[in-house]
LOMAR-335192 format. One line per field, with one value per residue (C-alpha): residue number from 1; x, y, z. Coordinates in Angstrom, 3 decimals. Each point is the difference from the previous one (the first is absolute). Layout:
i: NUM; ...
px: X; ...
py: Y; ...
pz: Z; ...
***
This chain:
i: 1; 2; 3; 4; 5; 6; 7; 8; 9; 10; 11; 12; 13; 14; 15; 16; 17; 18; 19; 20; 21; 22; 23; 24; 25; 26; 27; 28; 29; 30; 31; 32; 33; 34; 35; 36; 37; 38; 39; 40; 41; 42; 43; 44; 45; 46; 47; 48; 49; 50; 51; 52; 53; 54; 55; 56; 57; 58; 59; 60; 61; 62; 63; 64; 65; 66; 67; 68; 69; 70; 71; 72; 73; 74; 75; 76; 77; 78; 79; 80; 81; 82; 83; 84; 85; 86; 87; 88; 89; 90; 91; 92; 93; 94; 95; 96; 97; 98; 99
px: -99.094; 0.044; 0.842; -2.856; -2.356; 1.518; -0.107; -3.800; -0.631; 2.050; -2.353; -3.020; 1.185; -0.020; -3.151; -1.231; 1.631; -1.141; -3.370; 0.185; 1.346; -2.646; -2.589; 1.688; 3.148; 1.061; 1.576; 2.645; 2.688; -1.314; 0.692; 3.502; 0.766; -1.801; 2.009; 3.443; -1.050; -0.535; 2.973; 2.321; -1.259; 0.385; 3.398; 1.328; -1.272; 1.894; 3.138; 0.888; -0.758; 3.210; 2.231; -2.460; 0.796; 2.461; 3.774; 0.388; -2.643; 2.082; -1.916; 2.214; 0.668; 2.648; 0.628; 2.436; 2.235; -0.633; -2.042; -0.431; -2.558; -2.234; 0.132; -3.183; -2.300; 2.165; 0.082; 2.848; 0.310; 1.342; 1.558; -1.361; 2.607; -1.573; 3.578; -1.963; -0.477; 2.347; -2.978; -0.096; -3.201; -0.242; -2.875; -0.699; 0.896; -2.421; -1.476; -1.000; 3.311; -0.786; -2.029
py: -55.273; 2.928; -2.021; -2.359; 2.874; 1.841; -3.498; -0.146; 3.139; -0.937; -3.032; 1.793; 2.503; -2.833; -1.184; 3.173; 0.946; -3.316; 0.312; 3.263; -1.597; -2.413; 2.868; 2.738; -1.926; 3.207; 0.181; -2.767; 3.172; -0.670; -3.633; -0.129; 3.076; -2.642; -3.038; 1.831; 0.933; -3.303; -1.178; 2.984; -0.682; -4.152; 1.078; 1.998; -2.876; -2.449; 2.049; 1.603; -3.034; -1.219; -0.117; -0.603; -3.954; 0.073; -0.651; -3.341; -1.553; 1.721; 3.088; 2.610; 2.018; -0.625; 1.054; 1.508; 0.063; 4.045; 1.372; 3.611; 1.561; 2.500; 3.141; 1.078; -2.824; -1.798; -3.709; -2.035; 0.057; -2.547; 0.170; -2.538; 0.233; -1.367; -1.400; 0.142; 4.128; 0.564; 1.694; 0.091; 0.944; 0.566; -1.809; 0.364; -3.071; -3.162; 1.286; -1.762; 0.123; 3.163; -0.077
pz: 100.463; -2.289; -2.858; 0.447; 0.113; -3.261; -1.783; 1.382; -1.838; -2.911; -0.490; 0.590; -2.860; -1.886; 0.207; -0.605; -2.941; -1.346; 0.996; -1.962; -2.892; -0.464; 0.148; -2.411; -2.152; -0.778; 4.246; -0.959; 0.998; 3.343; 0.230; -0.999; 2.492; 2.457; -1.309; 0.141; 3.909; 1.013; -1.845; 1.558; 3.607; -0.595; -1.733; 3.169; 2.576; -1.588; -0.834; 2.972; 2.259; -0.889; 3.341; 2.577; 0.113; 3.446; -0.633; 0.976; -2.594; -2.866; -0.555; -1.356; 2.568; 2.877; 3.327; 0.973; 3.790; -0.281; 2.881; 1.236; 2.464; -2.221; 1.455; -1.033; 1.404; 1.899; -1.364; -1.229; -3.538; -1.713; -3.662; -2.552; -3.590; -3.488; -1.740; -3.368; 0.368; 2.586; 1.404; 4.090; 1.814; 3.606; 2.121; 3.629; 2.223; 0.026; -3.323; -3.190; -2.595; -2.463; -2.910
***
C-alpha cells in the first residue's frame, strides 16, 4: 500500500517537473531528479518482488519442516530457506512465502 502511494507521488513529480520544463527549459535538473524517482521506485517494485511466488510453483524460496512457537506473539513460525543466498527468513504460520 505504501509503495503504491510513494509511486503515486513519484508520478505526480513527474508531471510536474515536466510541466515545469515546458514553461522555463532552463528546470530540465528537475525532470531528471523526477525521471530517476520514478525509475528508483519502479526499480525497487520489481526487484525485491522476487520470492513471493509460493514454493510449489518454483518460486525461489522453499519451505522448510522448521517450526517454533514465537515467543513474542505467539504464532507458529515457519522457516522458508532461498538455496541461491542461503538466506532463511522466518514467516508466521498460514502466511504468504517471504519477499
Amino acid at each position: 500500500m505504501l509503495r503504491s502511494f510513494i509511486q503515486i507521488g513519484a508520478c505526480l513529480c513527474l508531471l510536474g517537473a515536466l510541466a515545469l520544463v515546458v514553461l522555463e527549459p532552463a528546470a530540465w535538473p528537475a525532470l531528471v531528479g523526477a525521471g530517476l524517482l520514478v525509475l528508483g521506485t519502479l526499480f525497487e517494485r520489481f526487484y525485491y518482488r522476487g520470492g513471493t511466488a509460493a514454493a510449489g510453483t518454483g518460486g525461489r524460496w522453499q519451505s522448510t519442516s522448521e517450526k517454533f512457537l514465537d515467543e513474542e506473539s505467539g504464532a507458529l513460525v515457519t522457516v522458508w530457506f532461498n538455496p541461491a543466498t542461503g538466506e532463511r527468513r522466518y514467516v508466521g504460520d498460514g502466511a504468504a512465502p517471504p519477499s
